[in-house]
N, C-alpha and C positions, 0 to 999 in steps of 0.2 A: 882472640887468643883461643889456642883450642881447649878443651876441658878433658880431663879424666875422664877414660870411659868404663877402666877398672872398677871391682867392687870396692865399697870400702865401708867402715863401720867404726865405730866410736867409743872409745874406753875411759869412762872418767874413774880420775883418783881427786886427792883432798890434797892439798899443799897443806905441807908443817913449818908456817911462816912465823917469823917474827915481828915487834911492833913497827921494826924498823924496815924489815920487808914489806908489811901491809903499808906504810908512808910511802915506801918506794911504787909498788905497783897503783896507788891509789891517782899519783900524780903522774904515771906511765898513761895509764887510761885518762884521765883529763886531758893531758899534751893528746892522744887519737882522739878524745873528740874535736879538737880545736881541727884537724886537720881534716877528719872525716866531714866537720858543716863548710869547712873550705871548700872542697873540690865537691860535695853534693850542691851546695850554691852556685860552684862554676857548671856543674853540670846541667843544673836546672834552666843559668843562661843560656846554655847553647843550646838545648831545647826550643829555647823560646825564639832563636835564631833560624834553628830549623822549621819552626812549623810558619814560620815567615817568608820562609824564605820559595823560589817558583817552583821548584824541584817538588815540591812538597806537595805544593798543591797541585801539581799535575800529577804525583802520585797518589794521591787522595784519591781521583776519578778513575783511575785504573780498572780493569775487574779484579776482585778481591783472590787472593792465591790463585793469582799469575805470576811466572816470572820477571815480566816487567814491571809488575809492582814492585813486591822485593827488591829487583835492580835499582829501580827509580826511589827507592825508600833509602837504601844502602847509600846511593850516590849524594843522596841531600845529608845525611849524616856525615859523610867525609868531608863535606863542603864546609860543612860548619864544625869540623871540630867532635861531635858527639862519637866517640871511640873508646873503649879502654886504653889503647897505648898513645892516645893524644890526652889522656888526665893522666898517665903514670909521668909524661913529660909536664904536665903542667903542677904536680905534686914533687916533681924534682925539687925544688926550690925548697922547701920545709927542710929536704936532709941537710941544705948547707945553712939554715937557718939557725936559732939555737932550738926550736923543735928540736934537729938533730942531735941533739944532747940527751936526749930521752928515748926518741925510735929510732931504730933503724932502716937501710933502704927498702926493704922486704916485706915491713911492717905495713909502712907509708905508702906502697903498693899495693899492696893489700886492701888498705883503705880506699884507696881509689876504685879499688877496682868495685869493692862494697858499696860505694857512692853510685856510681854506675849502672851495676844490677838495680838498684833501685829506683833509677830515675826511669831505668829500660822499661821496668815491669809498669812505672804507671804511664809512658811515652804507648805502651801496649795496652793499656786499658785491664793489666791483670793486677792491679793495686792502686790504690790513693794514692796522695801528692802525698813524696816522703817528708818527713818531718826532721827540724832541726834538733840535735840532741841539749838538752840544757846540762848543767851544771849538773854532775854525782847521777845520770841517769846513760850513761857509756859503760856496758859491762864486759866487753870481749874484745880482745884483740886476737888474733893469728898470724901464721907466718905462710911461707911460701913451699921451704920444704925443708927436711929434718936436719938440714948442714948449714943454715946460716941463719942469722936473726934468732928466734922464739925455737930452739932446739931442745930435745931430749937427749940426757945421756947416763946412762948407768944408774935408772933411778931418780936422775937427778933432771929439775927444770932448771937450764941455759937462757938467760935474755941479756947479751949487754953487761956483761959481769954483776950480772944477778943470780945468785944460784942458791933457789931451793930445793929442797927435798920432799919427797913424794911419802904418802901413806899406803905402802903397797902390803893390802892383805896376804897372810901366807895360809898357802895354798888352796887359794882360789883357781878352780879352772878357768874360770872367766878371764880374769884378770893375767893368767897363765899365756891364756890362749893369745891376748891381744900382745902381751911385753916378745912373743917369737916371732908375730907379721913385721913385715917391713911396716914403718911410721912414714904415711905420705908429707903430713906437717903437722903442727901443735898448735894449739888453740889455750888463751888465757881467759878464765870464768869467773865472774864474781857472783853471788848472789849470798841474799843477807838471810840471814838466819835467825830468829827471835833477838830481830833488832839489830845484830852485829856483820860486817862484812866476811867473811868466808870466799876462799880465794881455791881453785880446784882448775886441774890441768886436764885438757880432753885431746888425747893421741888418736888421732883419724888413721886408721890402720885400716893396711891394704888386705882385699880377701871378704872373707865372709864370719861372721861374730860365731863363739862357740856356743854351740846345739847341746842341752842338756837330754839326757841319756831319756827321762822322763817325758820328753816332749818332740815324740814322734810325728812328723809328716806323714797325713794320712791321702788314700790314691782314690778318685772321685772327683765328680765335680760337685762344690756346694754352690747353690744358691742364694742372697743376702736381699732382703726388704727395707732400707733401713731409714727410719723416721724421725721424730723429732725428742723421743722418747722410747722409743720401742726399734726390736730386730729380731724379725723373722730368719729363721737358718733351717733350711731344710736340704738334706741329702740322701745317701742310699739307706742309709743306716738310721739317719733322726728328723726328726721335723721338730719343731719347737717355735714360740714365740717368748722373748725375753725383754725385761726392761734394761736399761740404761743403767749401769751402775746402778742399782737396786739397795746396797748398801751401804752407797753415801747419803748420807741422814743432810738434807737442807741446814742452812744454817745461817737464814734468814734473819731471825730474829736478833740472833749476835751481828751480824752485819749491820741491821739496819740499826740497831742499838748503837755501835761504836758509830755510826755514818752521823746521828743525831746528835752525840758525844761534839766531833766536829766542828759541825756546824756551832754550836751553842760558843766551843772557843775559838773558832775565827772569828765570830759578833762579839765576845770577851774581851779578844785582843786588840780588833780593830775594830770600832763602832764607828768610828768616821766614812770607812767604807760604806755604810746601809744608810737608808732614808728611814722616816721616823713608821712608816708601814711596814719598813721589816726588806723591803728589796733592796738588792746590791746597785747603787749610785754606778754606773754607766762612764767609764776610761777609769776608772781608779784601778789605781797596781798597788797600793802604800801594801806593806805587805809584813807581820809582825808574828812570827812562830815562835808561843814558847814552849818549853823541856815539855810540860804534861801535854800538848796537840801532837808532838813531835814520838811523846810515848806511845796516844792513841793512835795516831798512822801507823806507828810499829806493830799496835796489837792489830789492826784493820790487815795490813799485809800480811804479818804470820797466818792470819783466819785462811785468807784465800790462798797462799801457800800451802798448807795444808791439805784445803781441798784439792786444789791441783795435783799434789802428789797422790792424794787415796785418788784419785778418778783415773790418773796414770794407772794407777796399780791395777785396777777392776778392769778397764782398757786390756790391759797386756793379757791378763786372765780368760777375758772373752776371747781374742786371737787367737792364743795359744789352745782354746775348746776349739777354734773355727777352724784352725791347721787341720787339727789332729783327725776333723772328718774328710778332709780331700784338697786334693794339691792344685785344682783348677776352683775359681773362685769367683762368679759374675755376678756383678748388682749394677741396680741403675747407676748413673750419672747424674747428681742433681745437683740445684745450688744450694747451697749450705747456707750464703748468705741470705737466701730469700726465706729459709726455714730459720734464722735467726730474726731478721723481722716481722716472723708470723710468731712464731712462737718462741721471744726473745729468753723469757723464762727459763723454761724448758731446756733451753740448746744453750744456754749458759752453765745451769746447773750439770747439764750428760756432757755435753760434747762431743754429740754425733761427727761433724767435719772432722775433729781433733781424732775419733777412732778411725776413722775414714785414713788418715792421712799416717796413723799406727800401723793400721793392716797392710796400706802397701807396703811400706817399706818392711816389717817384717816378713809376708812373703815373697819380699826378690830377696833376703839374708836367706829364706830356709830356703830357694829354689822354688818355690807357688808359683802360678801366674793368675794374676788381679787382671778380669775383663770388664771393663765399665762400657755399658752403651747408652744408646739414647733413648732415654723415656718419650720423647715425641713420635718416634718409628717406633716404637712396641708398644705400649699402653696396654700394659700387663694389669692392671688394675679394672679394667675395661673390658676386656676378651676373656673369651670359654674356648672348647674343647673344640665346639660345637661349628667356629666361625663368628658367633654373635659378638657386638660391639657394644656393650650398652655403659653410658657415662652413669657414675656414681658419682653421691655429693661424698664431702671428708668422712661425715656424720656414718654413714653404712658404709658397719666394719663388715660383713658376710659376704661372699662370693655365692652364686645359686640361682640356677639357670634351667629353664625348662624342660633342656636337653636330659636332666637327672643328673649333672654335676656340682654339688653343696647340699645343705648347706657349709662353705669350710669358709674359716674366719679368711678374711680378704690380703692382708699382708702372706701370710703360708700359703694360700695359693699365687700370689703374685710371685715368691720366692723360689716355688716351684717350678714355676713356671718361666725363673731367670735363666735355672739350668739349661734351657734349650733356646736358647738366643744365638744365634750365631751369625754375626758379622752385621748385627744391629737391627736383626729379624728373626720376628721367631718363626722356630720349626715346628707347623703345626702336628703336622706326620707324627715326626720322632716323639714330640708329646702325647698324640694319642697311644703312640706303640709303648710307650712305657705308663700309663695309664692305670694297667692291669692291676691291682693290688696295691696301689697310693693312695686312693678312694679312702680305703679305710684307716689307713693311717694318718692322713690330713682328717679325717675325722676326727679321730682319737685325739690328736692332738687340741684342735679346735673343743672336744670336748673337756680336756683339761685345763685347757685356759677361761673355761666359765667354770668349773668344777673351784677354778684355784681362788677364786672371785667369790664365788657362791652364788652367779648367777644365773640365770636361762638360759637355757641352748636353744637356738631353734629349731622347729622340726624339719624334718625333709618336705620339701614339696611333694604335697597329692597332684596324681592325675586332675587335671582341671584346674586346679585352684589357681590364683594369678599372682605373681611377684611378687605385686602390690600389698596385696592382705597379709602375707606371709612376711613382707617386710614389717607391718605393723606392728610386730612383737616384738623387731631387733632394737639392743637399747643403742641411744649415741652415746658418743667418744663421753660429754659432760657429765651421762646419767651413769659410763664403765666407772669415770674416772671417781665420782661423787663415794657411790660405792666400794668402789675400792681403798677410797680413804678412809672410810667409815667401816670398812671390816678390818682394816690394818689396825687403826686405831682401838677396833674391840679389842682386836689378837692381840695388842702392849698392855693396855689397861687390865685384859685376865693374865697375862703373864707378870707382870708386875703385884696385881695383889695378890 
């Protein structure tokens, strides 16, 4: 099926439901999951038909992106079934089901088609094996497009002779901006809210979202470092090194507090479940949730609700600074997952992937374009001015090179040094030619990032002197981070008394 190539963008409002509407939508979403683990279960057979089947595995030894891979890939798919428009035929049957008493054809396509992307993505190796949805854990349905099924009209959300009403702010430009594009189709949202369902309609409009007046596209190209905790931005105008949401306060202690909470009443309710050392007995399902575990899950989710949303926020805030310095924008490529299993902590609490995955799509709404290359061909982290290549362990954060280039903290010159990659190599030329007077402002910067710490700069390399000694006095990531907690912590305790 071919897909949109138009832009498009996303407008939510709040539905002003009734108990009898929230009944209705509640049991709308259950009947799609029933349907939705139908055809992802069908789809996961035929999967398993394909990777059995000879086509398959004579396309396994192929050379990898060639066309007779792909041919030979496509053709054992058809053979078995694996298609979007061979599950829309096999989810036919639901509409004349009593399913169809609850969705529509549109809907139930839909589904299918969601089953499918899913099975695609891990048949591809770019996702897990999809999971079946259980009971009250299905929050979204969509339609196909704005005239039949899941429609908008005047205001008003259309499903199946269900018609609610929308909370539409007056005069919002935002909101302004998205009710004049054309509605490609409609999307239905549940999410809970300190404990209660909350139902919210999301109109996928054609175009590009509106640009506040305030948040100008700036022309330049910026350069992006970006870690586990930490983003280096450097352009014509700034260089900087920045943390991760900075002003989302952890909030460990309440987590692991309510997580303990828990535990204590699922051993309350079901003791038969545990052996008398305290571990969970091995095939037991008996399963017994009462009102107060059922409370404590609601306080556990709002907690991380919360966070989610302030990290959103500080997210959107760093973008909107990273626009506003230049409209071309290159960082590495990395895996995100692998800086989740180094530093699970860390990339749970920021959410480096999660801004990662903000910033593109905000710069194709403002017009930017987002270059990611490959860290294996540049190993900017690595290289000088000069030519030289020398590996660095995590621990040494400083760049500083015999040539007389550093000392500058190691992320701002990697950042720097993003801006002149072109086509997954860097230009060493073009970097030296603009050289001239970033010296000292990758200093400067580098200086106020141990100024903001309170701790040691290093000095510039003397004539003679060697790397090595000079590295001596650089602190590591544990002795930045140690300090850092322990001067934040002074700066609350004198501000507070």
């Amino acid at each position: 099926m071919s897909r949109a190539t138009t832009p498009s963008f996303v407008c939510e409002l709040p539905l002003i439901t009734t108990p009898a509407d929230e009944r209705k939508l509640l049991v709308r979403l259950d009947v799609a999951r029933m349907v939705y683990n139908a055809c992802l279960g069908e789809a996961l057979r035929r999967l398993t038909r394909v990777r059995s089947s000879t086509e398959y595995k004579t396309a396994v030894g192929l050379p990898r992106r060639s066309l007779a891979r792909r041919t030979a890939f496509r053709n054992a798919d058809q053979r078995s079934g694996l298609s979007e428009y061979s599950l829309h035929e096999y989810a036919k049957q639901f509409s004349h089901a009593w399913l169809g008493q609850h969705l529509d054809v549109n809907t139930i396509q839909k589904l299918a088609t969601r089953s499918f992307l899913a099975v695609r993505r891990y048949a591809c190796s770019k996702a897990g094996k999809p999971r079946f949805k259980g009971k009250g854990w299905f929050d979204s349905v969509e339609g196909k497009s704005n005239t039949q099924g899941i429609i908008w009209r005047n205001g008003m959300l259309k499903w199946k002779g269900l018609k609610i009403r929308a909370a539409i702010p007056v005069r919002d430009p935002v909101v302004s901006h998205a009710l004049s594009c054309r509605i490609k189709f409609v999307r239905i949202v549940r999410r809970k809210l300190n404990g209660r369902d909350r139902f919210f309609v999301q109109l996928v409009c054609e175009g590009r979202p509106y640009q506040k007046p305030k948040h100008i596209l700036g022309q330049g190209v910026v350069g992006l470092d970006v870690g586990p905790s930490m983003v280096a931005i450097v352009s014509d105008q700034a260089a900087s090194l920045r943390r991760f949401c900075d002003e989302l306060k952890p909030k460990q202690k309440s987590v692991r507090r309510l997580e303990r909470k828990l535990d204590r009443q699922r051993r309350a309710n079901i003791p038969g479940n545990y052996d008398d050392n305290g571990t969970r007995k091995p095939g037991t399902t008996d399963r017994h949730l009462s009102n107060r575990y059922l409370h404590t899950r609601s306080e556990l989710s709002e907690l991380h609700r919360k966070e989610a949303a302030h990290r959103k926020t500080l997210h959107g805030a760093m973008i909107n600074q990273i626009l506003a310095l230049g409209n071309v924008i290159k960082l590495e490529r990395i895996s995100y997952h692998w800086l989740q299993l180094r530093f699970g902590k860390s990339v749970r609490h920021r959410g480096p992937g999660l801004f990662i995955s903000h910033l593109r799509r905000k710069a194709a709404n403002a017009g930017a374009t987002m270059e990611e290359f490959d860290p294996r061909l540049t190993r900017l982290s690595q290289v000088c001015l000069c030519g030289a290549i020398r590996s660095k362990p995590l621990e040494l954060r400083w760049h500083s090179c015999e040539c007389g280039v550093g000392p500058i903290q190691r992320d701002l010159f990697s950042a720097w040094l993003a801006r002149f990659v072109v086509k997954n190599h860097l230009d060493v030329d073009q970097a030296k030619g603009a050289w001239s007077g970033v010296d000292a402002r990758l200093r400067a910067a580098s200086r106020e990032i141990q100024l903001a710490m309170g701790l040691y700069c290093p000095p510039t390399l003397e004539r003679g002197q060697s790397q090595s000694s000079a590295q001596s006095v650089w602190l590591s990531d544990e002795a930045l981070e140690s300090l850092f907690q322990e001067r934040v912590g002074l700066a609350i305790g004198t501000s507070g008394a």
